[in-house]
Every structure is written in structure tokens, then in C-alpha cells.
N, C-alpha and C positions, 0 to 999 in steps of 0.2 A: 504494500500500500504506500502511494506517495506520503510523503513526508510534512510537504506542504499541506495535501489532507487532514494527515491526523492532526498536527496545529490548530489548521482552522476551525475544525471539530469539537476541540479544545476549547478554543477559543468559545465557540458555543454555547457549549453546557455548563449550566449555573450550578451554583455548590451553594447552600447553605450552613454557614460554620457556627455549630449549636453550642453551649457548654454542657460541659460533663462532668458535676460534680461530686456524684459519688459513686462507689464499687456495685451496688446495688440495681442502679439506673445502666451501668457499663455492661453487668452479666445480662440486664435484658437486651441490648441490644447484639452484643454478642451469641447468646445462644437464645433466644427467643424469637430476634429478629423486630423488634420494634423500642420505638425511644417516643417518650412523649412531651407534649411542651403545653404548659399550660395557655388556655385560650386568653385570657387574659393579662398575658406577658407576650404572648407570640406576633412577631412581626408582622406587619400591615399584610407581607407580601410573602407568601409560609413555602411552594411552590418553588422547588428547583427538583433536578436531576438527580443530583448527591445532595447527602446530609455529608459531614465534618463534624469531626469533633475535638473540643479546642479542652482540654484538661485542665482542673486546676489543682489549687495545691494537694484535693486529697490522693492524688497519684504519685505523691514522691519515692514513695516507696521501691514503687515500679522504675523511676527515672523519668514519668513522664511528664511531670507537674509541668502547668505553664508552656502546653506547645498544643497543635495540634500536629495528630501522628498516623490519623485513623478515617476512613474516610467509607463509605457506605451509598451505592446506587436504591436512590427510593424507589417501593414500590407501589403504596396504595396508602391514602390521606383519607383516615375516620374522625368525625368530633363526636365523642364521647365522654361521659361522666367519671370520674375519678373509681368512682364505686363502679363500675361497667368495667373500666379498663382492670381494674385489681380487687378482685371480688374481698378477697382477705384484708381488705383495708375498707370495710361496708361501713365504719365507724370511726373512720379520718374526720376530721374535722371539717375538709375538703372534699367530703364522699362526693357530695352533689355539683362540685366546681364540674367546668368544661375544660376535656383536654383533646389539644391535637394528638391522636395516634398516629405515626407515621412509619408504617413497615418500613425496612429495608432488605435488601439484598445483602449480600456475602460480604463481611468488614473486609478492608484490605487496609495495609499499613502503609503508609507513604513511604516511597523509596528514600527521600531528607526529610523526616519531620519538620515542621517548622516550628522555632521556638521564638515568646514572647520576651524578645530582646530586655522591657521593661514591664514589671508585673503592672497590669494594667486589667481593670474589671473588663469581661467583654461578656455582653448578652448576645446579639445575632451578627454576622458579618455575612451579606449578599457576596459573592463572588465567583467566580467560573474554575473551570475545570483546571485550563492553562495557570491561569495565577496561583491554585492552589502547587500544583505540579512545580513551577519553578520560584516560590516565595520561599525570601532568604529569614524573613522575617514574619511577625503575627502584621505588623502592618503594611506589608508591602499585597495584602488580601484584600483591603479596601480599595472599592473601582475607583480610576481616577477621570480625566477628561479623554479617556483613550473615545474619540468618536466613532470606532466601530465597537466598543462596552456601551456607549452612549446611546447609541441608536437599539441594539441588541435589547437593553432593558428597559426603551419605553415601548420597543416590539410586545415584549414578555408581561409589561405591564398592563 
């Protein structure tokens, strides 16, 4: 396959980089295959290709605090009740709140993790395939005035 292809392809497909705060939330995306975000924190614009996941400090253990390392093709977007999504938790607090269920596909680990240069809080970062694949940095993931990123996401929006 051209080379120029895949790029562009890249270039394409939006990534949404979630956080990932605890072992808990991690085992279900990993062996379960679904990560959720509450409705009422979740980005205007929920909708990409991959999810990302941006770690934080409870992963030191691992070496992976403060980077994202892990990356996952979405498969299917449910809004459902906290008590729906995790029937064992029928008496959270938040039984009744609304959450995005967002299956994914098969975790895969980035070939260079990227790591947050400067610990910096992050909730959602919009960004593409490419950017994730060659960012040296957590902020070199923010779109900038690149005009074909520019045109791309008022396409998507």
C-alpha cells in the first residue's frame, strides 16, 4: 500500500484521548471491551474512530502515569444508566446518572507512548490518528490551524 495512502488515512481518523484513572475502569476496557464517560462531563462532540487513553498518576506503578500509551478502534456508542451499565453498583449514588458506553475493539499499545512533558489535568483531547502516531508530547495532540485538520472537523462536525 502507498505510503502516501496510509498518511492520509491517518491523517483522517479522529482519536478521542479519554482519561484513565483507575485499574478498575482499565481491566474493563481491556478484557471486557468497553470504557464509559459520564454524560454529563463528556465532550460536546463524543464521536471518533479510536478512543486513547491518557493515564494518570494511579498507573505509576506500571511506569505508565502521565502518558498516553494505549489506544483502542470504537465500536458501538450506548447512553445508559450507571445502574444499566454495572448492575453491582444498583446503589451508587450515581445509579441513575447517564453514561456514554463506548465498546471498543482490541487495545493496542503505541509503538512511542506519549508522555505529559508537564503534569497537566487533561479531560478530553479531539485529535487524529497521525498526531497520535507521531506526538512527541501530550501537547503536541491538540489540533492546530493545520487547514486540512480545519476543514476535516467542521466536515465531522
Amino acid at each position: 500500500m502507498n505510503a502516501t495512502y496510509v498518511e492520509h488515512e491517518a491523517r483522517r481518523r479522529t482519536v478521542l484521548v479519554a482519561v484513565m484513572n483507575n485499574q478498575e475502569d482499565w481491566r474493563r476496557v481491556a478484557e471486557e471491551g468497553w470504557y464509559r464517560i459520564p454524560q454529563r462531563r463528556a465532550p460536546r462532540r463524543i464521536g471518533a474512530d479510536f478512543l486513547a487513553f491518557y493515564q494518570t498518576g494511579a498507573f505509576r506503578r506500571s511506569g505508565e502515569a502521565h502518558t498516553v500509551t494505549y489506544f483502542a478502534p470504537t465500536r458501538r456508542y450506548q447512553l445508559l444508566t450507571r445502574a444499566e451499565m454495572m448492575p453491582q453498583e444498583a446503589d451508587h449514588p450515581r445509579a441513575q446518572d447517564y453514561y456514554f458506553r463506548v465498546e471498543v475493539g482490541p487495545v493496542e499499545r503505541l509503538m512511542r507512548p506519549v508522555p505529559a512533558a508537564t503534569m497537566r489535568r487533561i479531560t478530553f483531547i479531539h485529535t487524529t490518528l497521525a498526531r497520535l502516531l507521531h506526538a512527541d508530547d501530550v501537547r503536541d495532540l491538540f489540533l492546530q490551524d493545520d487547514p486540512f485538520e480545519r476543514l476535516w472537523q467542521a466536515l465531522r462536525d
